[in-house]
Every structure is written in structure tokens, then in C-alpha cells.
BAFIDREN-78188 format. One record per residue (C-alpha): residue in three letters; x, y, z; residue number from 1. Coordinates in steps of 0.2 Angstrom, whole numbers. Layout:
BEGIN
<r res="ala" px="X" py="Y" pz="Z" n="NUM"/>
...
% end
This chain:
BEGIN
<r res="unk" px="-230" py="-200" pz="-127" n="1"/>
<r res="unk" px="-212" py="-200" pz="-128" n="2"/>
<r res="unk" px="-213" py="-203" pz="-149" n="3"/>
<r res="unk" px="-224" py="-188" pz="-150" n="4"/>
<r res="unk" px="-210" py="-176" pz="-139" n="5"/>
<r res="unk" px="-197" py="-183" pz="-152" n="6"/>
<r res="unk" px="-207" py="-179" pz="-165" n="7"/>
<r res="unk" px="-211" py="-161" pz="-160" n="8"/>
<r res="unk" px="-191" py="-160" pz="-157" n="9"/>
<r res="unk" px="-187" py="-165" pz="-172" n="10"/>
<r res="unk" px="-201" py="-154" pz="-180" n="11"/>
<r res="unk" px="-196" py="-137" pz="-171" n="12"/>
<r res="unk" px="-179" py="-141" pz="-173" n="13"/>
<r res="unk" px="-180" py="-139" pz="-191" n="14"/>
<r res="unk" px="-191" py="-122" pz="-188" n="15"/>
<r res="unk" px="-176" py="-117" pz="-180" n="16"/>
<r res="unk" px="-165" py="-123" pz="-193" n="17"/>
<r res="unk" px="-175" py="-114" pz="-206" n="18"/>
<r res="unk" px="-176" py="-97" pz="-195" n="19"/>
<r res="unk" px="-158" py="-99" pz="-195" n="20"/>
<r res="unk" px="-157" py="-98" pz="-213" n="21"/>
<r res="unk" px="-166" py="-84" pz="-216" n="22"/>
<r res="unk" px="-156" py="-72" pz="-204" n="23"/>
<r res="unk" px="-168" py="-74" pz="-188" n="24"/>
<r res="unk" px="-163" py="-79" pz="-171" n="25"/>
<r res="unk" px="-166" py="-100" pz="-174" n="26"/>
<r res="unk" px="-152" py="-108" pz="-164" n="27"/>
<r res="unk" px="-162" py="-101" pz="-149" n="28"/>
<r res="unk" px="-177" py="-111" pz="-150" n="29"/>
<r res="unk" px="-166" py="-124" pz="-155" n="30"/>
<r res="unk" px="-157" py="-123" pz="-138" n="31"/>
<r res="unk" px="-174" py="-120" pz="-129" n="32"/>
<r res="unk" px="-183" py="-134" pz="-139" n="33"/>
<r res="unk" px="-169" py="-146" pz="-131" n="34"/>
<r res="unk" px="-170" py="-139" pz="-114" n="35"/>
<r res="unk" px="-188" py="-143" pz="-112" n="36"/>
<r res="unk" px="-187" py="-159" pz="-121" n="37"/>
<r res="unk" px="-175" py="-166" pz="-110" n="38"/>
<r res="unk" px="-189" py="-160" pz="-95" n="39"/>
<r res="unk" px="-202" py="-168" pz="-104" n="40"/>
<r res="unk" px="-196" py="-184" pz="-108" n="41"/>
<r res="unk" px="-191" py="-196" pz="-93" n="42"/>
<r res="unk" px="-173" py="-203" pz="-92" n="43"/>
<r res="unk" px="-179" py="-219" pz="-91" n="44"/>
<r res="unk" px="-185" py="-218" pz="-109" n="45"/>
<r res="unk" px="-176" py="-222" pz="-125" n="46"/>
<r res="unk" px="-179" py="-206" pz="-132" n="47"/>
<r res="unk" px="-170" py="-198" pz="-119" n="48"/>
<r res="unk" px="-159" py="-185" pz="-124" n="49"/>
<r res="unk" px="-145" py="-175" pz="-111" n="50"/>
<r res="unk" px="-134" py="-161" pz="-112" n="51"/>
<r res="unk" px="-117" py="-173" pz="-116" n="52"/>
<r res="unk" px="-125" py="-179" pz="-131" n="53"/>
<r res="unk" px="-129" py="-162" pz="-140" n="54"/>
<r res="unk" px="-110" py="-156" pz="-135" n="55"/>
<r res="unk" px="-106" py="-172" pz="-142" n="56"/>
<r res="unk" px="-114" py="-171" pz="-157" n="57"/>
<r res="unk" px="-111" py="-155" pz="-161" n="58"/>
<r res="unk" px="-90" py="-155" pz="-157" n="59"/>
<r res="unk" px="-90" py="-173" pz="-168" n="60"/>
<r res="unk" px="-102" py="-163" pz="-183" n="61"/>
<r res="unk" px="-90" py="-149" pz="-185" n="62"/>
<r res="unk" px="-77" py="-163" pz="-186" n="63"/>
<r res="unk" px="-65" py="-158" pz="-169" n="64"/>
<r res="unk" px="-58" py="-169" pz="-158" n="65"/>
<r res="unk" px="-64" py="-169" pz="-138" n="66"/>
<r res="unk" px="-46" py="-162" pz="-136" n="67"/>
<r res="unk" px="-47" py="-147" pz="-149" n="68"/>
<r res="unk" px="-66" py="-143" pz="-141" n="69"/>
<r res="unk" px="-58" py="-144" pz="-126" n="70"/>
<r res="unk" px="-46" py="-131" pz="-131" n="71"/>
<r res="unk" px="-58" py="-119" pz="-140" n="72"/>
<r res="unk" px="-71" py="-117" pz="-125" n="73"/>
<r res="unk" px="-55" py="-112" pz="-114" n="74"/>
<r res="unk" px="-50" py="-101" pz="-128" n="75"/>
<r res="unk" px="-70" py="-93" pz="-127" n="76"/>
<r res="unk" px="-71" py="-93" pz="-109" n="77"/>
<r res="unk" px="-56" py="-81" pz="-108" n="78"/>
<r res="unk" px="-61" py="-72" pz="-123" n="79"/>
<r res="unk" px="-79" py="-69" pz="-117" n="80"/>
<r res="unk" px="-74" py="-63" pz="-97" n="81"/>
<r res="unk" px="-58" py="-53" pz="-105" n="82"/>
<r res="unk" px="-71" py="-44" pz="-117" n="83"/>
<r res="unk" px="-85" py="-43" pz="-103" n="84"/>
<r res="unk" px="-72" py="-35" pz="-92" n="85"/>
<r res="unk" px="-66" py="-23" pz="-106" n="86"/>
<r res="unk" px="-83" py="-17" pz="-108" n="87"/>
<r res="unk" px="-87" py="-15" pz="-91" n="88"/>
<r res="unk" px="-72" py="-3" pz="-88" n="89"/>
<r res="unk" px="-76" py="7" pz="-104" n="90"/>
<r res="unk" px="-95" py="9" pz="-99" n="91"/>
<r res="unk" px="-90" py="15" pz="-81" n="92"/>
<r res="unk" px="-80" py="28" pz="-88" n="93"/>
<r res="unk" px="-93" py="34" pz="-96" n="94"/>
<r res="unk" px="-104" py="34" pz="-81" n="95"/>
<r res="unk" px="-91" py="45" pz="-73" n="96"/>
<r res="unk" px="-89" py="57" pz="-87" n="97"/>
<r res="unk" px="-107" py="58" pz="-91" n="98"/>
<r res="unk" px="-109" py="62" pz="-70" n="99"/>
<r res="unk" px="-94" py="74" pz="-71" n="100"/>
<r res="unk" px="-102" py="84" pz="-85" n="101"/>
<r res="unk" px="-120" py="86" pz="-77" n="102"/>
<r res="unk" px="-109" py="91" pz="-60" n="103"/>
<r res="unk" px="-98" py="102" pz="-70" n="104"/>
% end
């Protein structure tokens, strides 16, 4: 049973690939595909996949050393909250001008 989870891993994995090609939102079912594979399959098996081994994978693919991936998820964490934050602050102002107007 475990062949036939690989197989249809392997099989949406290149829908997503091809969505992806075509401008739709493939790396999604990529990452979902993965996440319930890895339920589906018992770790016990061969065909066992984890988390580790996708980051892996992936940061060895784009050819970057554990070191540089390190330091470019530090770099994404602190860009992602900074922006989060950012936005937050712009949004409530707008709340409070939008509140002040239907006050005013």
C-alpha cells in the first residue's frame, strides 16, 4: 500500500509542478500532497518521507549550504514580521481615520 501512496506523491507532485508552470497556485498542493503523504505512510516504512528531508532536498537543489539556508530563513523570518507589523500599523490607521470621518 505504501508503493501506491509514493506513486500518487509522485503523480500529484508533478500536477503541481505543471500548475506551477502555467501561473496557478501548484507549490500548494505540492506542500499539501507532502503533508498528507507523510500521514499516510507509516514511519516504519521505507517510503517514509519527513519534513527534514524536503527542507533538505530543497536547500541542497537550489545549491546552498545548511549555513547560507540557515541564514536566509533568519533573513525571512525578520523580513516577513517587520512587513507584517508594517502593515498592521498602516491598516489601523486607517481604521481610525475611516472611524474619525463617519464621527466627523
Amino acid at each position: 500500500m505504501s508503493f501506491f501512496w509514493a506513486l500518487l506523491l509522485v503523480i500529484v507532485l508533478l500536477a503541481g509542478w505543471v500548475l506551477t508552470l502555467v501561473g496557478m497556485p501548484g507549490n500548494w498542493l505540492m506542500v499539501a500532497a507532502a503533508a498528507v503523504y507523510m500521514f499516510l505512510v507509516p514511519e516504519q516504512s521505507s517510503l517514509h518521507i519527513g519534513w527534514q528531508v524536503v527542507a533538505v532536498l530543497g536547500e541542497q537543489w537550489k545549491g546552498r549550504t545548511l549555513d547560507a539556508s540557515w541564514q536566509v530563513g533568519k533573513a525571512a523570518f525578520w523580513g516577513r514580521l517587520l512587513g507584517t507589523l508594517g502593515k498592521t500599523a498602516v491598516a489601523s490607521v486607517m481604521v481610525v481615520v475611516a472611524a474619525a470621518a463617519l464621527v466627523l
